[in-house]
C-alpha positions as CSV (number, residue, x, y, z in Angstrom):
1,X,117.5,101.9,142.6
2,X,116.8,105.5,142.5
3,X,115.2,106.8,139.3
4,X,115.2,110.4,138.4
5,X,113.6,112.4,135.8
6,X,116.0,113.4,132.7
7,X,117.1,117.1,132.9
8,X,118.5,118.2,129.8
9,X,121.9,120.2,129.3
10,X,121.5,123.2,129.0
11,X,123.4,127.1,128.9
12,X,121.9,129.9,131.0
13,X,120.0,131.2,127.9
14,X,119.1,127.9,127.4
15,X,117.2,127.6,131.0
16,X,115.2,130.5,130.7
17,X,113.1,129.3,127.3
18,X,112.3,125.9,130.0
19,X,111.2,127.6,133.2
20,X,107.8,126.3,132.8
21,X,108.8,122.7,132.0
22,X,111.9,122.2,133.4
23,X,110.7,119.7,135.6
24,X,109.0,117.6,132.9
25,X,111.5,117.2,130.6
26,X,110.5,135.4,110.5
27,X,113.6,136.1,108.4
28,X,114.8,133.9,106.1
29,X,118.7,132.6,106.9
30,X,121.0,130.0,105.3
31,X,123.6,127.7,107.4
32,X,126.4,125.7,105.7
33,X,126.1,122.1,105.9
34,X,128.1,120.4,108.2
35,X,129.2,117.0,106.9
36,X,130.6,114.0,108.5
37,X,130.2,110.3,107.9
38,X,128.2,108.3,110.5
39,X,130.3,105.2,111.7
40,X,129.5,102.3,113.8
41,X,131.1,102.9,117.1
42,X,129.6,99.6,118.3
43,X,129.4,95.7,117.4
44,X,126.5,94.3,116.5
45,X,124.7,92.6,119.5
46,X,122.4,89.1,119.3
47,X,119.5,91.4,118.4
48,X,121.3,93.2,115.8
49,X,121.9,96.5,117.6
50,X,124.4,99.4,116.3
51,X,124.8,102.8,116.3
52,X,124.4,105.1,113.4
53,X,125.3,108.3,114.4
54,X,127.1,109.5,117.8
55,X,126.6,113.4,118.7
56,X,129.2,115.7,119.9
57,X,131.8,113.6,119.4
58,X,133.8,117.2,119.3
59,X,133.3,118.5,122.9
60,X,132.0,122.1,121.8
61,X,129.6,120.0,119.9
62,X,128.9,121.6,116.3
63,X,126.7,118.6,115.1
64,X,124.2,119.1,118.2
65,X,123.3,117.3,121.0
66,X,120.5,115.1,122.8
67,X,118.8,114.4,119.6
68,X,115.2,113.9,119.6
69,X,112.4,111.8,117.6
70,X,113.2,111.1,113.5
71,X,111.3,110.8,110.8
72,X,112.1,109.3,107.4
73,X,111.4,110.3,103.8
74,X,110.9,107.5,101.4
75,X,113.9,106.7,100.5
76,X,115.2,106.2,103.9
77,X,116.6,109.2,104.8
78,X,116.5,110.3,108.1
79,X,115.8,113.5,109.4
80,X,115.5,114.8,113.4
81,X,116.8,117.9,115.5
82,X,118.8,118.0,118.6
83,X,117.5,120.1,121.4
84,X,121.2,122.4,121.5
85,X,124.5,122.2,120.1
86,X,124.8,123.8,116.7
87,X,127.0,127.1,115.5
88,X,124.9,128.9,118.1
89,X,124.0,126.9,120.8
90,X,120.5,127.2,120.2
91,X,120.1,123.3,118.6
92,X,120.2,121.9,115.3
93,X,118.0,120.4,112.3
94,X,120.0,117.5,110.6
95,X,119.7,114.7,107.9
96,X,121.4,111.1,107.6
97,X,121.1,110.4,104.1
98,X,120.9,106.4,103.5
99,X,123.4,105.0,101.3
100,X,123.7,102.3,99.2
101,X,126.0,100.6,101.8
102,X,123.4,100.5,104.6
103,X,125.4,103.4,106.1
104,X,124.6,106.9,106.7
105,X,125.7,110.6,106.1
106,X,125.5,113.1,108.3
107,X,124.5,116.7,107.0
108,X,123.5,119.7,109.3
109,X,120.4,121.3,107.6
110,X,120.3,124.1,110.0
111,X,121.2,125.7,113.4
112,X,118.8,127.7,115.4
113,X,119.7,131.1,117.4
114,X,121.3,131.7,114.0
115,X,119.5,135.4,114.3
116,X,119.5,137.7,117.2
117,X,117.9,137.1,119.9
118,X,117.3,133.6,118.4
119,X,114.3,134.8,116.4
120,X,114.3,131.7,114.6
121,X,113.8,129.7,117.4
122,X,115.5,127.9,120.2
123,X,115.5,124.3,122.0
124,X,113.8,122.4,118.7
125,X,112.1,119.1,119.6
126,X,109.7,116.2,118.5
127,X,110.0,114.5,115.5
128,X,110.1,116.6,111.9
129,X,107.6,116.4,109.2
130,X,108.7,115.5,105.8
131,X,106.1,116.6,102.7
132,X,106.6,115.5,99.4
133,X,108.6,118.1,98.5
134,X,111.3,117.4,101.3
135,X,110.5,120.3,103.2
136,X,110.5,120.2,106.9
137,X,108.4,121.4,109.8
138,X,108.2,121.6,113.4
139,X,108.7,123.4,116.6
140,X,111.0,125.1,118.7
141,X,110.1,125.6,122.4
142,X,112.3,128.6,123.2
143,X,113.1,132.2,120.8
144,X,110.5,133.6,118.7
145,X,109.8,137.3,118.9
146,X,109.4,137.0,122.7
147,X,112.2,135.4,122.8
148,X,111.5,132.5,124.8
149,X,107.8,131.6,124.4
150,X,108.6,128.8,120.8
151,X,107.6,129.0,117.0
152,X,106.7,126.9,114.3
153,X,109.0,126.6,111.7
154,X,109.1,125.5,108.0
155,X,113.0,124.9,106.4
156,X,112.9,124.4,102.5
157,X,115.8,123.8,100.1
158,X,115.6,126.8,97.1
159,X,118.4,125.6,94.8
160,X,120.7,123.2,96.7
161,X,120.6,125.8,99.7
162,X,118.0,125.1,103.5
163,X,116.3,128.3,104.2
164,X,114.4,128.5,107.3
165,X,111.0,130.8,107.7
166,X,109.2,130.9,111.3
167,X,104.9,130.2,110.4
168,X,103.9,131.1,113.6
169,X,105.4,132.7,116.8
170,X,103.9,132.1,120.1
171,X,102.9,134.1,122.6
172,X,104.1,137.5,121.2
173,X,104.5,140.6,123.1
174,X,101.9,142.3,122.2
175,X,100.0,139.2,123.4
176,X,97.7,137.2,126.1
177,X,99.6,134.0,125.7
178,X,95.8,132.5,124.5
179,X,97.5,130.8,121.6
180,X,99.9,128.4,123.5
181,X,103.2,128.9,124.9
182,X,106.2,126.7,124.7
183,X,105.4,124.1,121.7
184,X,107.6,121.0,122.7
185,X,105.8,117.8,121.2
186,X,106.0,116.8,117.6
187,X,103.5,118.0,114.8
188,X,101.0,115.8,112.5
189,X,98.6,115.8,110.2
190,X,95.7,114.3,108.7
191,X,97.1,111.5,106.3
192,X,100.3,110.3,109.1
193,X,97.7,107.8,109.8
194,X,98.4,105.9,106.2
195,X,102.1,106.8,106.8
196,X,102.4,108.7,103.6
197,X,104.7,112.1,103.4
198,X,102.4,115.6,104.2
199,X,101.0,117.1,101.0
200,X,101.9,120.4,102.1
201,X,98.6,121.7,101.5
202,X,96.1,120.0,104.5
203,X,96.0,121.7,108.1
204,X,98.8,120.7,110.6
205,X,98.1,120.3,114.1
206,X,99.7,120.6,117.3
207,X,99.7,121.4,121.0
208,X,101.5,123.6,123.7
209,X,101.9,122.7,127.4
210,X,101.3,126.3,128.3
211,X,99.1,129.2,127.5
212,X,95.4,129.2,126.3
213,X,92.8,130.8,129.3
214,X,93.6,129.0,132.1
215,X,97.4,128.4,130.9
216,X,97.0,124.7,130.9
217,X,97.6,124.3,127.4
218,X,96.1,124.5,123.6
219,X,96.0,122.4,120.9
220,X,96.2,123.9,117.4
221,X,96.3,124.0,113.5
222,X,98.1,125.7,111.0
223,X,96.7,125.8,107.6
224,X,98.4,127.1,104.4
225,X,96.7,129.2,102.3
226,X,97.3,132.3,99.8
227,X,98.6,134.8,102.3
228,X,101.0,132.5,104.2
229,X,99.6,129.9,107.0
230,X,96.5,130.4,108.9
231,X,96.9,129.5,112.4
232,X,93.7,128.7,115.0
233,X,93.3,127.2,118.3
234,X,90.9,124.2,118.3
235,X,90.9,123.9,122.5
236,X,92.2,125.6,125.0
237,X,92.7,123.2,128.2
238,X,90.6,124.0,131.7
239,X,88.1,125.8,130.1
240,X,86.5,127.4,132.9
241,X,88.9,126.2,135.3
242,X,87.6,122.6,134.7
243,X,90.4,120.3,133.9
244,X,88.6,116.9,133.6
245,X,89.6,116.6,130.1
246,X,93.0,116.8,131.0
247,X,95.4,119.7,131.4
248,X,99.1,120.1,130.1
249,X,99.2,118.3,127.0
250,X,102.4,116.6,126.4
251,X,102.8,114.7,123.5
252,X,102.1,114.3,119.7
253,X,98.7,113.8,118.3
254,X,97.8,111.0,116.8
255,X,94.9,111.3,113.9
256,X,92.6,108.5,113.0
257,X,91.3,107.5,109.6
258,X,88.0,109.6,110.5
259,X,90.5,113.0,111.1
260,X,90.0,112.6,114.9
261,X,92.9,113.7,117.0
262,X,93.9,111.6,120.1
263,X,96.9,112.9,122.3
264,X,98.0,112.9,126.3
265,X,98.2,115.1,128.9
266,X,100.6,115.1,132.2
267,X,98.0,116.5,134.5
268,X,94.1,116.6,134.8
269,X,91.5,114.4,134.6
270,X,89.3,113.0,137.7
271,X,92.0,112.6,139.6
272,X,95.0,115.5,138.4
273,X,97.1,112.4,137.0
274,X,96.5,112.8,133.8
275,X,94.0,111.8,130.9
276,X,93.8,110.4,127.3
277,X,91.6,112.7,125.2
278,X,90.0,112.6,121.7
279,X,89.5,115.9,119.6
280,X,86.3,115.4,117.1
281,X,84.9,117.9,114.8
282,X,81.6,118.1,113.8
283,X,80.0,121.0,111.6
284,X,83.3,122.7,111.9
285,X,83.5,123.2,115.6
286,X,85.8,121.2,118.0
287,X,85.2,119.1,120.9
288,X,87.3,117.6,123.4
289,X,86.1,114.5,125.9
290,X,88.1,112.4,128.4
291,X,88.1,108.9,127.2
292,X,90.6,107.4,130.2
293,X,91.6,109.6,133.2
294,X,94.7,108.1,135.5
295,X,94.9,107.1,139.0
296,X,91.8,105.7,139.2
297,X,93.0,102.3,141.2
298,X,95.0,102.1,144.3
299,X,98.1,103.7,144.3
300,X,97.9,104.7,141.1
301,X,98.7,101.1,139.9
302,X,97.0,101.9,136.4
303,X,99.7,104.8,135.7
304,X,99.8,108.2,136.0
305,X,101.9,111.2,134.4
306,X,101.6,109.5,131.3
307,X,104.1,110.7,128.0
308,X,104.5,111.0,124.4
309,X,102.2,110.2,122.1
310,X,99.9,106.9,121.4
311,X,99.8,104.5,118.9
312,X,96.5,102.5,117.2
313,X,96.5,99.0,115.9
314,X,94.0,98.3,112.9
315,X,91.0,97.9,115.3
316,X,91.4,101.0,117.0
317,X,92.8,99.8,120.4
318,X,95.4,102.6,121.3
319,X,98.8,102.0,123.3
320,X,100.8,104.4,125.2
321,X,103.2,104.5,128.3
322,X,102.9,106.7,131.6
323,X,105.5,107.6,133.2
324,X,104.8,107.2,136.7
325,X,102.6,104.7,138.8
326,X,102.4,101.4,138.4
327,X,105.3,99.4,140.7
328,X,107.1,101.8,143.2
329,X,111.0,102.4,142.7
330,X,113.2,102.6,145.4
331,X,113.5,106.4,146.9
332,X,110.4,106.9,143.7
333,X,107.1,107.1,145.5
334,X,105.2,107.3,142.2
335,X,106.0,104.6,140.4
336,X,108.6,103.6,137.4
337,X,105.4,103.5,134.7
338,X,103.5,101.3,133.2
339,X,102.6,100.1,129.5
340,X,98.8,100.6,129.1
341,X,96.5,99.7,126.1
342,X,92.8,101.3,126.0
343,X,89.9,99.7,123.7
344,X,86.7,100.8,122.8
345,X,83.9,98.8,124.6
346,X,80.3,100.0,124.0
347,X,80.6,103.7,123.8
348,X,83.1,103.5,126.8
349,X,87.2,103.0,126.9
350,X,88.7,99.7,128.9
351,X,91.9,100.5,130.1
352,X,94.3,97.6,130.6
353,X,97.7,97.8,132.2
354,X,100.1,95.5,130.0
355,X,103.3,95.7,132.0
356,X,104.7,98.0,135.3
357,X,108.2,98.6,134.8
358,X,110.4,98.1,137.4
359,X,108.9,94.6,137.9
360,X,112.6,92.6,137.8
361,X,114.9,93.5,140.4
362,X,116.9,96.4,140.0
363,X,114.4,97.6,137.2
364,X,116.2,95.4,134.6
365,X,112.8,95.3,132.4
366,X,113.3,99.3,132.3
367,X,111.6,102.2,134.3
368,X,110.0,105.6,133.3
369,X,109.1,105.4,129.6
370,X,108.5,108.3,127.7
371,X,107.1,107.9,124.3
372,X,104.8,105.6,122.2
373,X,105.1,102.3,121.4
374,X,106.0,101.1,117.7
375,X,103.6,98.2,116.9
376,X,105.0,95.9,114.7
377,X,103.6,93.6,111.4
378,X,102.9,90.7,114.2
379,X,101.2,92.9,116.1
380,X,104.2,93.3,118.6
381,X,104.7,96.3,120.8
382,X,108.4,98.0,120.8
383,X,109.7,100.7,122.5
384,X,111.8,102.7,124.9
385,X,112.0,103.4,129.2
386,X,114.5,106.2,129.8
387,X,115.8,104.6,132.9
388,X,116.5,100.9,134.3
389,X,118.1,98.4,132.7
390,X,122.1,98.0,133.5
391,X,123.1,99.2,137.0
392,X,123.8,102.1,135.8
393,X,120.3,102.8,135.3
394,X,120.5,104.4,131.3
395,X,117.8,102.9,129.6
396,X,116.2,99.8,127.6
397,X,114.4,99.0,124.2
398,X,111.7,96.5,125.1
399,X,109.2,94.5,123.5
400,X,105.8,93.5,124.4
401,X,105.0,90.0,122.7
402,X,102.4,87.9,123.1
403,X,102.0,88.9,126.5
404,X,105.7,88.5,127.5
405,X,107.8,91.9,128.0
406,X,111.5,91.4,127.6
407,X,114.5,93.9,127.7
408,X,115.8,93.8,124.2
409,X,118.6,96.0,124.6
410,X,120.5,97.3,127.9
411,X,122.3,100.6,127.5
412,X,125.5,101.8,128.5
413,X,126.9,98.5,128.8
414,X,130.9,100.1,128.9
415,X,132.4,103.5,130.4
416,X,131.3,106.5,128.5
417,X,128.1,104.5,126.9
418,X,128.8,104.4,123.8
419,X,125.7,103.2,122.4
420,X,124.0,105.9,124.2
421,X,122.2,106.7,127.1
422,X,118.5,107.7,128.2
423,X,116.0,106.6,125.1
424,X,113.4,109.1,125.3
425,X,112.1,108.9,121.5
426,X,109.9,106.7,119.7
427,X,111.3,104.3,117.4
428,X,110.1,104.5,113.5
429,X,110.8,101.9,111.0
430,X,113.5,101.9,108.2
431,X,111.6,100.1,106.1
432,X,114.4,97.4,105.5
433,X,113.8,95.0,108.5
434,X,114.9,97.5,111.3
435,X,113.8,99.9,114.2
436,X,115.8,103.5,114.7
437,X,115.9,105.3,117.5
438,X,117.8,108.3,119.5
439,X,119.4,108.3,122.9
440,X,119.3,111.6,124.8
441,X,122.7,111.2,126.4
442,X,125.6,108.7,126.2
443,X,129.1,109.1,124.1
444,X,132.2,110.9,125.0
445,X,130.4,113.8,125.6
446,X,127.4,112.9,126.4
447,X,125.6,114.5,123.2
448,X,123.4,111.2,122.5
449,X,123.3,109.0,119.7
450,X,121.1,107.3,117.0
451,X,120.9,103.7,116.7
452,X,119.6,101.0,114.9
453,X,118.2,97.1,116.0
454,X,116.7,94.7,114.2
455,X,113.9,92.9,116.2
């Protein structure tokens, strides 16, 4: 089986905000919401898998399309962007509010490229932050006031009405690009450890792929304070042209109890395959240290490339997935990814490859995963592969168990897919018993879907 990396859809304005990344994967406005009731276009299967929500249902696809990671308020409403679709093309911030029926209602908060020349943003993606208020935040990796190099953006409700307001535009004309270029991952803050809502008040942090000195990334914070938001880069990537702490960071960060910041990046390290990093602060200054770089055995058998974020069990192991190495894919000579954990062992980080996908013929167990790993009340790993499965190659949820991996759920098991296609997002927890996710693709039109399965 041939595995491929997922290119997203995309128009011709589109494609010029991902020329850096393509091969990877201001004014205030107000939107009408677009309402439709989310249905169940499939049957429950033996693990209790449905779908929620199906995207561009209509083929100019209002409601968006290839929906991204979601977050949840507490009481279980959803919330997530799709990376285009929309009134303008430019992708879409939506909501599916939970009702009393177990079902869901679908409500488009907002669409970007809603000002000229999308000045609001353009190609949202990663999961959005809820505070208590219910306001959102994230990032968008195209428009801005370059018009192509991302923003950060805030969307509040004022009286029953979303009203979007860019915090930060990258990259401006007037400048150097020393502040990131081309946001793409999710952002977090301090307290997402304890899983409670952001207080609005605390920094938020993030990262770029691009920009800083040596253009190999930055990770940064945005802090709120009486003039608006503050906004500072904590590390620039390379420094010096050095990139053995990793270069091209990819994925969310993921804070720790002790306000440390762990994250990912695609390149780097010892070897160029990437590295795991931590972020510490001490005396208000920032430093950044490799604590696993890939490609260290043979063929890459311990992973490289690796994606998305991590997750950290109660000890402080942490989990991830990279997307390459590990067992070698037919007409793939980098591997279909591995699952890796990495522990703490006297002032040093073991690295231990769980599973390679791409292990059971045909890559039925799954092959190139591209985002963390849930970990469950049992201690169970759950979570996604873009590619594998079925023959037609669209994707599995899998769970890591006790040291058994299994294939929980096989996309695209009829014409059209309409369960979805290509999982590239984490999973989150409904808090009812269940696990929701997105599909990138999949549907009559291929916008994606959201779905729900009960381990």
């Amino acid at each position: 089986m041939t595995v491929a990396h997922i290119r997203p859809h995309a128009s011709g304005a589109q494609k010029s905000a991902t020329r850096n990344f393509a091969a990877a994967f201001g004014t205030l406005l107000v939107l009408p919401l677009l309402v439709a009731l989310a249905t169940t276009t499939t049957p429950a299967s033996a693990q209790g898998f449905k779908v929620v929500y199906m995207f561009c249902e209509n083929r100019l696809c209002p409601d968006g399309y290839s929906p991204s990671d979601l977050a949840a308020d507490t009481a279980g409403n959803l919330f997530g962007t799709t990376r285009g679709g929309g009134p303008s093309g430019g992708g879409t911030i939506f909501e599916l509010k939970h009702r009393a029926n177990g079902r869901y209602k679908f409500e488009q908060l907002y669409g970007f490229c809603s000002e000229m020349n999308c000045l609001d943003g353009q190609l949202p993606g990663g999961r959005p932050v809820v505070d208590v208020s219910g306001n959102l935040y994230g990032t968008a990796l195209g428009g801005g006031t370059s018009g192509y190099n991302g923003v950060v953006w805030e969307l509040k409700r004022s009286h029953g009405v979303w009203k979007l307001k860019v915090l930060h535009n990258f990259c401006p004309p007037e400048g150097d690009c020393s502040d990131g270029v081309e946001p793409m991952a999710s952002l977090t803050y301090t307290s997402a450890v304890t899983g409670a809502l952001y207080d609005g008040k605390s920094p938020l942090y993030g990262v770029t792929p691009f920009g800083g000195a040596g253009f190999q990334g930055v990770v940064f914070q945005l802090t709120p304070d009486k003039s608006g938001w503050d906004f500072q880069v904590l590390y620039t990537f390379c420094p010096g042209g050095n990139c053995g702490g990793g270069a091209v960071p990819n994925g969310p960060l993921l804070p720790d109890a002790a306000g440390n910041l762990y994250g990912m990046t695609y390149g780097g390290g010892s070897a160029s395959r990437g590295a795991v990093f931590e972020l510490s602060q001490s005396g208000g200054n920032w430093s950044e240290s490799a604590l696993y770089s890939f490609c260290q055995q043979a063929d890459c058998v311990d992973g490289e490339q690796p994606s998305g974020g991590l997750a950290m069990d109660g000890t402080g192991v942490l989990f991830g997935t990279a997307s390459a190495g590990g067992n070698f894919c037919s007409g793939n000579n980098i591997g279909c990814g591995v699952l890796f954990k990495l522990a703490p062992n006297g002032g040093q980080w073991q690295q231990t490859v769980l599973h390679s996908f791409c292990s059971e013929s045909n890559c039925a167990d799954g092959a190139t995963p591209a985002a963390a790993p849930f970990i469950d009340t049992n201690g169970d790993l759950i979570g996604t592969a873009q590619f594998g499965g079925n023959a037609d190659s669209k994707g599995v949820v899998w769970r890591f168990s006790g040291g058994n991996f299994e294939a929980m759920h096989k996309f695209c098991r009829k014409s059209d897919c309409p369960d979805g296609a290509n999982p590239a997002a984490a999973l989150i927890s409904d808090g009812a018993g269940h696990l929701i996710g997105t599909t990138a693709y999949g549907g009559p039109n291929n916008g994606g879907s959201v779905y729900e399965i009960a381990p």
